[in-house]
C-alpha positions, 0 to 999 in steps of 0.5 A: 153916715149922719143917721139921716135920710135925705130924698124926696124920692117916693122910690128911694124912701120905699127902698129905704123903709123896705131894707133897713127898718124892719126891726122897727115895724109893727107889720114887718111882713108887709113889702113895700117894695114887693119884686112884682112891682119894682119896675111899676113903681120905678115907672110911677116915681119917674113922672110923679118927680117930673110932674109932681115935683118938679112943679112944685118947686118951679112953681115956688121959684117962678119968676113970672106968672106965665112961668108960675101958671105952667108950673101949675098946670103941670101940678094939676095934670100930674096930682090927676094921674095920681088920683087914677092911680088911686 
């Protein structure tokens, strides 16, 4: 309704790219949502938002420093899931 895209959603912004941007592509044949990995991605978006995300801003609006460093740690643990993923 405003031309403007507003998620955080790893999966949402696939979806997007993948369904409503072709005509601007460079490589309009590449799927970044391919059917055979829906269920993978939908999967990996759900712990990256609770374990990446999530983090990030509870760390950012951490009160206390115990609260601040779970925060972190959670970061840490889920940026290393990533990192096998990779």
């Amino acid at each position: 309704q405003e031309d403007t895209i507003v998620t955080v959603e790893s999966a949402d912004i696939m979806r997007i790219f993948n369904n409503n941007f072709q005509e601007f592509a460079i490589n309009p044949e590449v799927d970044l949502y391919p059917e055979g990995l829906k269920s993978k991605i939908e999967e990996n978006s759900k712990w990256i938002t609770q374990e990446v995300i999530s983090a990030i801003s509870k760390g950012r609006s951490a009160k206390t420093q115990v609260a601040y460093d779970t925060a972190f740690e959670t970061l840490y643990a889920g940026l290393e899931k990533v990192e096998e993923l990779l």
